[in-house]
N, C-alpha and C positions, 0 to 999 in steps of 0.2 A: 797230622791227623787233626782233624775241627770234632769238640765236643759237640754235638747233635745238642745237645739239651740247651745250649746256650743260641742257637738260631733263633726261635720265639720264644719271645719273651715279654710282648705285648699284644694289646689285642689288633693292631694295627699290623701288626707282624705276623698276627694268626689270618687276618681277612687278606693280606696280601697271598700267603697259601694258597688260601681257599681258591683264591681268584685266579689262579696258576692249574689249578687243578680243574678248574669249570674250562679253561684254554684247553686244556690237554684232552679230559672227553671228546668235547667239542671238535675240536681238529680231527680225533679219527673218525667221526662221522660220514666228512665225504667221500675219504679212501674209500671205506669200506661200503659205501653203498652204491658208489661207480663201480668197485668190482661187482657186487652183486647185480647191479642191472644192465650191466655189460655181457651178461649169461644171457642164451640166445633160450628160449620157454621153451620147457622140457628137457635139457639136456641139466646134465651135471646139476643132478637133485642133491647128492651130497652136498658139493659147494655150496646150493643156493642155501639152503638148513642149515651150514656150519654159521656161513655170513653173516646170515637174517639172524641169525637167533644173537652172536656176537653186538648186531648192530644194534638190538631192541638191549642189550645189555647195557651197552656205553650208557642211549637213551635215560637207564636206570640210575647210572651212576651219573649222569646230569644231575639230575633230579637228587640226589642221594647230598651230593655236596652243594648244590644250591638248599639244603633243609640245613644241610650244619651251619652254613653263609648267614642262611635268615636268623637261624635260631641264637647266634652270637651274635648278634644287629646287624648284618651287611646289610647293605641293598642291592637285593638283586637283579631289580629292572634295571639300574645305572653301570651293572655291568654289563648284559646280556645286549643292550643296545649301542655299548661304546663301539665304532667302528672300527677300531683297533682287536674287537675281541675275535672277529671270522678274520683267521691267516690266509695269508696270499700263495698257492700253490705254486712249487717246488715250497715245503715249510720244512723246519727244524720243530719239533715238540720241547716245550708248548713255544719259546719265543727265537734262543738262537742257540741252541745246542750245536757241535760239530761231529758227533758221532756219525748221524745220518740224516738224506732228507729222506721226507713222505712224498709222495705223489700222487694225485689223484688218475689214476689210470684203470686199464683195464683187467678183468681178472688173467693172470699169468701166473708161472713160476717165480718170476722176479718180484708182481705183487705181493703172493703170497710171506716170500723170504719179510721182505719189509713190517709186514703183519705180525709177524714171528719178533722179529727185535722192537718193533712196539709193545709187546707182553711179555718180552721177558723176565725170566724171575732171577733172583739172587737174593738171601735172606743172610738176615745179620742179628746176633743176638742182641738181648733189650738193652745191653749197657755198653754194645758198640756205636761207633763213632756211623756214622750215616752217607757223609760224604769225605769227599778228602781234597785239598788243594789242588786247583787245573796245573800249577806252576811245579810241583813235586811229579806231574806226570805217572802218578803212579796205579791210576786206574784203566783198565782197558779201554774203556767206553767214558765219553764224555756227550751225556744222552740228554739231560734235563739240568738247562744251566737258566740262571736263574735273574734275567736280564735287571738290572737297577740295584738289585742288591744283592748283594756278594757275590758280584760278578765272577769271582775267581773259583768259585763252587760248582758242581757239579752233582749231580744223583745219577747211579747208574742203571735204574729201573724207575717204573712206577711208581711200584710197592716200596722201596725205600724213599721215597717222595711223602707217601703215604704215612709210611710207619713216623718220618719227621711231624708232620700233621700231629698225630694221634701223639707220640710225646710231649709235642709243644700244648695240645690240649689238656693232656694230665696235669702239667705244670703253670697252667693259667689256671685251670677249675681250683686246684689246690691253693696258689697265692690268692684268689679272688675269695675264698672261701674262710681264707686267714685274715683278709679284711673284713668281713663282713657283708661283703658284696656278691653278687650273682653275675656272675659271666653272660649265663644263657638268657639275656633280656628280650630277645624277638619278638614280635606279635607271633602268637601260634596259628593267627590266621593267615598267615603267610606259608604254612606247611603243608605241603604238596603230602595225600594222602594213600593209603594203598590201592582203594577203587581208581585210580588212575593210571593204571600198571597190570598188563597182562602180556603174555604169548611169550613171556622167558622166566631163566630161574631168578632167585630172589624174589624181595619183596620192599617193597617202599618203605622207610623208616619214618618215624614223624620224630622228628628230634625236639628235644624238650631239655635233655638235662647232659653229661658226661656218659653216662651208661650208653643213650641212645645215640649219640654222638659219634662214639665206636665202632657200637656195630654197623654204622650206616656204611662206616668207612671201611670197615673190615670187610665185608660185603665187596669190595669195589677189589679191596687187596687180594683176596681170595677167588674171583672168578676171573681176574686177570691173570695172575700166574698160579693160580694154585694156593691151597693150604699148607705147603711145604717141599723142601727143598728137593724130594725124594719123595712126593704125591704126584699123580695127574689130577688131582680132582680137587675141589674149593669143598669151602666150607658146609655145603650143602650135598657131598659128594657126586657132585656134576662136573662131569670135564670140563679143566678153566680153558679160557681161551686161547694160550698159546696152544695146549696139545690138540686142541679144537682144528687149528689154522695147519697143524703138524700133520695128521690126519689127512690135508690132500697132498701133500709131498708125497707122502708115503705111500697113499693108495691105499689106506689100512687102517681100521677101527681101533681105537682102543677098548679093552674093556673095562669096567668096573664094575666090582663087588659091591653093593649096596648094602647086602645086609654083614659080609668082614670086607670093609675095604680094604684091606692090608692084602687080602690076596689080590686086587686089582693088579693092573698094568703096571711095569716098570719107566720110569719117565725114556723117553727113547727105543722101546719095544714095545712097540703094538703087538697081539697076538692073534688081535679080532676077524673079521673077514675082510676080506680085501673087495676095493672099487675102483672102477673104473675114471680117471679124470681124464675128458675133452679139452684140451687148452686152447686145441683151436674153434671148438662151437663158444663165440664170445663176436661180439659187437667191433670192428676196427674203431675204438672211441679214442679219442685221442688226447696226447698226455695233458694234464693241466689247462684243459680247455676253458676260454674264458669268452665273454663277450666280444671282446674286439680282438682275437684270435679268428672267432666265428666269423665274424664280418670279412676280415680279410680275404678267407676262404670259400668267402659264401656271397652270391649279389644280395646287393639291399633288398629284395625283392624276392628272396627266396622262402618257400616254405619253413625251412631251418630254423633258416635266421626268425623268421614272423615268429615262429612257434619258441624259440628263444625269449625272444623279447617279451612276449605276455607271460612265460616264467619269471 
C-alpha cells in the first residue's frame, strides 16, 4: 500500500497532476462527441441529451482545472498547445493505463459500456491510501497510470485521481502557509469566469485561494461518479454521469428526489419511465478515423476527403 499523502509534495508535483488531469478531460472529448454526432437528427433524443449535456460537462471541468493550473502559476498555453497533449486513437486515459482502451467510434452498446468505466466511481475514505502497487497486483482495474512518474502506480477511477489532487493541495496550502508563502500566486487575470459557461449543471469557479481550489475539483468529482458510493446524483443533485450513460443500457430513467434525495433511485435500479434506444439509427463512422485512413479510403478528389481537409 503507497501512502497518498506522500505523492505531492511539491508544487512541481502538484502542476504535474494538474496536467494529467487537463489530458484526461480532454481525451473524452472526442469519444463522446463522435458518439453523439453519429446519431442520425431526430432519433434517439434521449442519447443526444444524455451525451450533449456529459460533453458540455467535461468542457466544464477543462476549464475547472486549467483555473486551479493558472491559479498555482502553471501555464496553461504551454500545455494546451504541446502536441503531445491531443492522444492518438485507440488511447489508454490519460497516457498508458492497461485497464482499457477509448475509441473514438460510433454511438453503440460497446460505446456506451466504455463510457461507463471512464466514470466510474469507487470512494475511499480521507486517510486511506489512494493507490496501490501495479507489481502487488492487487487492484482490479489498472485504469490511470501515471507515465514518468511512479510508473509502478496506478488509480482506479477519476475520482480517486482527484481526491490525490485535492490531498496533495491541502498539504502544499498548509507547508506554504508554514513558510510564509502563498502557493496560489497566478495572475487572476488568467481565470476563466462563470459568464463563459452555459447549457449544463455546475458552474465555473474562479480559483483564488485553497477553499476555491476544492470545490472546482469537487465539482469534476462529483458529476462524474456521483457524491457517493450509494447516490446517483452529484453534488448538485443531478444524475452524474455514469448513471447518465447507465440510462441508455437500460432503457430507463432514473429518478431523483430534489427536494429528499434519499428517497431517489437506488444506484442500479432505475424505476423511472422507460425509452426507446435505436442503435441502429446512427451514422456507419468509422473507428478511430484519421486523415490518412481517410485518404486511403477516399480519392484525392473527393468531397470527403476536400471537406476533411478544410477541417
Amino acid at each position: 500500500m503507497i501512502d497518498s499523502l506522500e505523492l505531492i509534495t511539491t508544487v512541481e508535483d502538484l502542476h504535474y497532476y494538474l496536467i494529467q488531469g487537463l489530458m484526461i478531460e480532454h481525451a473524452t472529448l472526442p469519444p463522446y462527441l463522435t458518439a453523439l454526432y453519429s446519431l442520425k437528427p431526430g432519433s434517439n433524443l434521449e442519447a443526444f441529451h444524455f451525451i450533449r449535456t456529459v460533453a458540455v460537462e467535461e468542457m466544464l471541468h477543462l476549464t475547472l482545472i486549467a483555473n486551479v493550473f493558472n491559479a498555482v502559476g502553471g501555464n496553461i498555453q504551454g500545455v494546451l498547445t504541446n502536441p503531445d497533449f491531443v492522444p492518438t486513437y485507440p488511447t489508454n486515459l490519460p497516457t498508458r493505463a492497461d485497464d482499457f482502451e477509448v475509441n473514438v467510434s460510433k454511438f453503440s452498446p460497446e460505446t456506451i459500456e466504455t463510457f461507463l468505466k471512464i466514470e466510474r466511481s469507487h470512494h475511499v475514505g480521507d486517510n486511506k491510501a489512494l493507490v496501490e502497487s501495479r507489481t502487488k497486483q492487487t487492484r482490479r482495474h489498472n485504469f490511470l497510470k501515471l507515465a514518468g512518474k511512479n510508473d509502478n502506480l496506478s488509480y482506479e477511477t477519476i475520482g480517486l485521481f482527484y481526491t490525490e489532487v485535492i490531498r496533495g493541495l491541502k498539504a502544499l496550502d498548509k507547508k506554504y502557509k508554514s513558510e510564509g508563502k502563498n502557493l496560489f500566486i497566478g495572475d487572476p487575470k488568467k481565470q476563466i469566469t462563470p459568464e463563459y459557461y452555459y447549457d449544463g449543471a455546475g458552474d465555473i469557479v474562479k480559483v483564488t485561494d485553497l477553499d476555491s481550489a476544492i470545490k472546482a475539483l469537487y465539482i469534476i468529482q462529483t458529476q462524474g461518479e456521483g457524491s457517493g458510493t450509494t447516490t446517483i446524483y452529484d453534488s448538485e443533485k443531478e444524475l452524474s454521469h455514469y448513471f447518465r450513460f447507465q440510462q441508455l443500457l437500460n432503457g430507463r430513467y432514473y429518478v431523483i428526489d430534489k427536494e429528499d434525495p434519499t428517497n431517489s433511485d437506488q444506484p442500479n435500479q432505475p424505476t423511472g419511465e422507460t425509452f426507446t434506444v435505436d442503435w441502429d439509427a446512427v451514422y456507419p463512422v468509422m473507428d478511430n478515423l484519421t486523415l490518412s485512413k481517410l485518404r486511403s479510403y477516399c480519392d484525392a478528389d473527393s468531397e470527403l476527403y476536400a471537406h476533411a481537409l478544410v477541417c
